[in-house]
Structure formats: C-alpha cells, structure tokens
C-alpha positions in Angstrom: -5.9 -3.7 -40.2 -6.4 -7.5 -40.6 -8.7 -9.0 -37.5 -8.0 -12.9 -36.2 -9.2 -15.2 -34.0 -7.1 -14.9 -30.7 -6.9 -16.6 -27.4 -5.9 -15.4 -23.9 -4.1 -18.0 -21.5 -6.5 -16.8 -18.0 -9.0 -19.2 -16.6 -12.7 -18.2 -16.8 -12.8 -17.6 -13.1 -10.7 -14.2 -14.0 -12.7 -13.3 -16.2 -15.7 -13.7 -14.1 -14.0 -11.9 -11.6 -13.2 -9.2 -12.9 -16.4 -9.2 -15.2 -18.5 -8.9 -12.1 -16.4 -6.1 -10.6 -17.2 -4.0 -13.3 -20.5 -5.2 -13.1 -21.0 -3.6 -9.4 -18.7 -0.3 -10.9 -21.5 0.3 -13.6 -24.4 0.0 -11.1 -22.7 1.8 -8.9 -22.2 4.9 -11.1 -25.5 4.4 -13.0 -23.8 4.1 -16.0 -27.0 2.9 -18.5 -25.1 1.9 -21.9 -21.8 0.8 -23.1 -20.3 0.0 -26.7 -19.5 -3.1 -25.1 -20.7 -5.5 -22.3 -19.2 -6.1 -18.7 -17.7 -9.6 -19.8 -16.3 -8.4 -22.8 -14.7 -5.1 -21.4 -12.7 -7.6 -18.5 -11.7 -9.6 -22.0 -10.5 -6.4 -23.9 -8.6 -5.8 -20.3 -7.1 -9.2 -19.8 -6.3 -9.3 -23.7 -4.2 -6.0 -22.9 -2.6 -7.3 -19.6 -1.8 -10.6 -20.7 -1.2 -10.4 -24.0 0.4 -7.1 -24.4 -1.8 -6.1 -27.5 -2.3 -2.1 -28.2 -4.8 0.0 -27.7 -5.4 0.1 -31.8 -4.8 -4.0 -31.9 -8.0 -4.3 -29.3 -10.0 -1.2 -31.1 -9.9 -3.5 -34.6 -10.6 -6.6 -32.6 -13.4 -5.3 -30.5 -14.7 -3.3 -33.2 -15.0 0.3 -31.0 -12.7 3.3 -31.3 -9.2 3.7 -30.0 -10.2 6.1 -27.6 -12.8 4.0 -26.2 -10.6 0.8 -25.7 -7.8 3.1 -23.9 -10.9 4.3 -21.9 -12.2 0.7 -20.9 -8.9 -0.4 -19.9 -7.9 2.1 -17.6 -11.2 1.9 -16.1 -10.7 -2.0 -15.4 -6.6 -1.7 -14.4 -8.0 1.1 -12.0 -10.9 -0.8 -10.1 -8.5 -3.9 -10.1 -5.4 -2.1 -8.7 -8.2 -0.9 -6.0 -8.3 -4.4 -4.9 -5.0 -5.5 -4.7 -3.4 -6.4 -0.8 -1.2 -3.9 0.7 1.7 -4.5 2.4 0.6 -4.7 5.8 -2.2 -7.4 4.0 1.0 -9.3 2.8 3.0 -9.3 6.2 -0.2 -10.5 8.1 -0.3 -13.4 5.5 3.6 -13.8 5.6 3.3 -14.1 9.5 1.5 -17.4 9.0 4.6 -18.7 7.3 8.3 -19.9 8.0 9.8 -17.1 5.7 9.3 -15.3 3.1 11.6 -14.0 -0.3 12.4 -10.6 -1.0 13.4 -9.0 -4.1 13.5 -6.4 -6.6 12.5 -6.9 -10.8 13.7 -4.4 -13.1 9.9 -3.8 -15.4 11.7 -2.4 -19.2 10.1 0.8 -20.6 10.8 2.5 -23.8 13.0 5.5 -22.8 15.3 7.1 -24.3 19.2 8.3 -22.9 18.3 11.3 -21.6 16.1 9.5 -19.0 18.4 8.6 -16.7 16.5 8.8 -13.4 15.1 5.3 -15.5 18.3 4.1 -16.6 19.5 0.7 -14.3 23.0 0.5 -13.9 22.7 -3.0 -13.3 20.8 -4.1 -15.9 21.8 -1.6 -18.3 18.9 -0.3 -19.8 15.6 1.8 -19.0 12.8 0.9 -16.4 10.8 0.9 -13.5 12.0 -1.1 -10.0 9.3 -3.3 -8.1 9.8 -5.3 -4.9 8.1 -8.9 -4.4 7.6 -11.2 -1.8 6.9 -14.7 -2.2 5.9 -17.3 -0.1 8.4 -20.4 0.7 6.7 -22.0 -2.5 7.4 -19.3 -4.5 4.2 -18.2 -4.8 3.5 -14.3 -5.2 2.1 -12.6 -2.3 2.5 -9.0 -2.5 4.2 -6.2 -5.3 5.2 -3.0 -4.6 4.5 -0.1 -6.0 6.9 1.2 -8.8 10.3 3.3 -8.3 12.5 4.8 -11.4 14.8 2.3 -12.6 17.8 4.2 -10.9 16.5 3.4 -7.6 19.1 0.2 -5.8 16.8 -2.0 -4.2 17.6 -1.3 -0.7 16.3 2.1 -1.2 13.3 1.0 -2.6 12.7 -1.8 0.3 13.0 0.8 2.8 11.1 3.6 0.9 8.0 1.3 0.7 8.8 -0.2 4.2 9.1 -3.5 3.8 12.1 -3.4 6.4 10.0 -2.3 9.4 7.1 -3.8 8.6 8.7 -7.4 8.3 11.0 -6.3 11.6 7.7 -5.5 13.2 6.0 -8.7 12.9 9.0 -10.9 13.4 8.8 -12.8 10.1 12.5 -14.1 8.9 13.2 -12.4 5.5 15.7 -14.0 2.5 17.2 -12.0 0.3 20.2 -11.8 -2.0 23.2 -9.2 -1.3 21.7 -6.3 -2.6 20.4 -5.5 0.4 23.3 -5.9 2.3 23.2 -3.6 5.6 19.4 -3.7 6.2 19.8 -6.0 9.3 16.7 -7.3 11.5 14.9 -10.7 10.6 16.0 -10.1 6.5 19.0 -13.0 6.0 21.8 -12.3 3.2 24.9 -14.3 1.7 27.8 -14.0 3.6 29.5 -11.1 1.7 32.7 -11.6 -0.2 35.1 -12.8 -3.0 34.1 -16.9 -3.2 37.7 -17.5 -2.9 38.1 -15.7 0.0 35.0 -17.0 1.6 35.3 -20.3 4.4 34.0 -23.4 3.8 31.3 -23.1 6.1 31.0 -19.4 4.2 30.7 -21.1 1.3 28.1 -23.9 2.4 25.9 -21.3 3.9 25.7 -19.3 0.5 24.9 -22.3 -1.7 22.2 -23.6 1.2 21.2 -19.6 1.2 20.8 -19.8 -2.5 19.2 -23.1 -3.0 16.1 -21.1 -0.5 16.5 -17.9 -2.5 16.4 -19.1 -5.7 12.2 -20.2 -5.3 11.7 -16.5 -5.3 11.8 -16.7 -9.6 9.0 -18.5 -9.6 7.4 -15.4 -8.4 9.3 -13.0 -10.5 7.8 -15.7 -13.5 4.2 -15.1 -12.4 4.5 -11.6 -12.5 5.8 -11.5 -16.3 3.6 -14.3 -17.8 1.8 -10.9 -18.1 3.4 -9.9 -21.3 2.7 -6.3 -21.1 5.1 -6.2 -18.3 7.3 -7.5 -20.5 8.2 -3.9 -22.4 6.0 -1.3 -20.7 4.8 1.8 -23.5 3.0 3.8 -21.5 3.7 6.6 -18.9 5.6 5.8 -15.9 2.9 7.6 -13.8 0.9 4.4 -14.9 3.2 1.9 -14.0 1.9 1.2 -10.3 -1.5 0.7 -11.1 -0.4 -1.9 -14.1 1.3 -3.8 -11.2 -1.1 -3.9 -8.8 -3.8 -5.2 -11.0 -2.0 -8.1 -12.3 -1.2 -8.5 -8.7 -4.5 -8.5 -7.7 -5.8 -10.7 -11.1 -3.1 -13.6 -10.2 -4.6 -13.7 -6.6 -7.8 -13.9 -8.0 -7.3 -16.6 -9.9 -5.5 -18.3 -7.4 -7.8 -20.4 -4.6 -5.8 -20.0 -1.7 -5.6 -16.5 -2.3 -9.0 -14.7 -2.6 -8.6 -14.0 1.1 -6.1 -11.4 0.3 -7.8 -9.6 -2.0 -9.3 -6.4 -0.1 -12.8 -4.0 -0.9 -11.1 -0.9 -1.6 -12.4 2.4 0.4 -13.7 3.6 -3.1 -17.2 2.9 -4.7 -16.5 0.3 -7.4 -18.0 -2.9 -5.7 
C-alpha cells in the first residue's frame, strides 16, 4: 500500500483535548508503553472520525498493525463518548434559550435486504436513526443515541425522552410534521394538503419553516465527520461513534466546554 502526506480539517485545540484525555487514561491504568504516543493516537482517532479512513489506511500510515490501530481507536471513541452531555445536560443548557430544534438524521450503513429492522422507508435505504437538538443558531447541543433505521422519529424522540424531558423544563420545541401528535411545548406545521391549507395556515408554515430550517446547520456539523457519512462497522458501535463526535465538536467549540461532563468511569 502506497503512504502520503494527509491533512485533517480539526483545530489543534482537539487534538490537545483529546491528546490529554488519553494522557490521564494511560496514567490512570498504568499503562507504561505504547507503539505510539498520546498525541499521535488522538491523530490516528481524529483521522478515522473525520476523515473516514480504515483501519488498514491508518495501520500503513501510522506504521503499526491493523489490529493495533482498530485497538487505539476504540479506546479513544470510548473515553470520548464517556464525555459527551446527556440529555438532561442538553435541556439544562436549552433552558437558557428561547427554543430549541428537534430532529431526526438517517446515519447510512452498509446492510444488505435482509436487514430490514435497518431499512428506512423514508429514505429508502439502510441505517441507523439519531435525534438532535440545536440551539436557535443552529448550533449542535446534544445527539442521541442510535435506533435501527426502521424506527419513525416520534418513536425514537419518546424512546430516549426528549418529550418529557423538554415538557418538564418548559422549553418550547420546533419540529417538522414527523412528530405530529407529541403535543406539550414541541411546535409543528399545521398539518395538511397546501391547497387545502388557510392563508394564515399557510403563513404560519412558511414562518414555521423559515425557524426550522436552522436546524441543518446542525445536521451539517454532525456529518463534516465523514465517517458518518457511510458507517462500516457494527451497529452495536454506532452510539459510541455519535457521542464522540458529539463530544469532539463541543470541545472544539468555546462556548461549549461547559457541557462536556467527567464521566463516572476512570479515564480522566
């Protein structure tokens, strides 16, 4: 396999994040000797995460074994996925704003037919379903764990409970009619055929979707991470993928190391 110089679009302040997270794991685990460093373990990770590269892509690269780079980077997505907020971190946060976004991203895998607990009706093909929230900006706050592609989103909003936790704290919801029938503080279109819809109908679902349509931005941020892109791995493996990008972006993001959290585990 040919080797080139690459680059990774992160800022060094991820890097040095998540560099000195594994840092504190190593000391804390007393482990004495590595084939590679701290810093260049969090860039065999990121290179993964952001890039999308394989596990025998960053083997060549790094020059270590296959094994070992599937190793290292389970190890990082793990202690990073440790740190990302929960969801009652992300409606304490949301409580602080007017409103937040709501929706659900179809995440592709590479499944075949016979899958069809994966299979999305709606988009027509194989994946996994995650829920976001975003601020009014459009600005990611929290991603939910991941359902089977088959799962509507209102299933999956009130399986995690995003529905009662946002009705508990009061905090006014948008969201497109795919969660028509949830109620509470979570606003929808007005439901119907446009041509049979008022005019004051009609102004409230282009105003509705003027608001709503900020919530890509955060969709965006969540698949500049090109492995989310076409996921290749097991589904079991899907969540913790999620979560640390989740908790990477708010790492790299000023206004947002607050939200990160110190997991219960031992990994700094």
């Amino acid at each position: 396999m040919l080797v080139h110089p690459s680059g990774v679009d992160v800022s060094s302040s991820t890097l040095r994040f998540l560099a000195e997270r594994l840092r504190r794991h190593r000391r804390s685990i007393g482990s004495r000797w590595r084939r590679l460093s701290a810093g260049r373990q969090a860039l065999l990770a990121l290179a993964h995460l952001r890039v999308g590269h394989t596990y025998a892509q960053l083997a060549a690269g790094f020059g270590i074994g296959t094994t070992t780079a599937y190793r290292y980077v389970t190890e990082a997505v793990d202690l990073l996925a440790a740190h990302a907020p929960t969801l009652a971190d992300a409606v304490r946060t949301a409580a602080t704003k007017a409103f937040v976004l709501l929706d659900g991203t179809l995440l592709p895998i590479d499944r075949i037919a016979a899958n069809r607990p994966f299979y999305s009706g709606k988009h027509k093909k194989h994946g996994m379903n995650v829920q976001v929230l975003a601020d009014p900006f459009g600005r990611l706050l929290w991603a939910s764990p991941a359902l089977p592609g088959a799962v509507h989103d209102i299933r999956a909003a009130r399986e995690h409970g995003i529905i009662d936790a946002l009705a508990e704290t009061d905090v006014k919801c948008w969201a497109d009619k795919g969660y028509r029938g949830v109620g509470g503080a979570i606003h929808i279109p007005c439901w119907g055929r446009w041509e049979t819809l008022s005019t004051g109908q009609k102004a409230v679902n282009r105003s509705h979707a003027q608001i709503r349509a900020l919530v890509e931005q955060a969709m965006a941020t969540l698949k500049s991470w090109r492995l989310l892109r076409k996921l290749r791995c097991s589904t079991t493996r899907v969540t913790a993928l999620v979560q640390a990008i989740l908790a990477l972006h708010l790492a790299s993001s000023d206004r947002s190391w607050k939200n990160l959290r110190e997991p219960h585990m031992t990994c700094g």
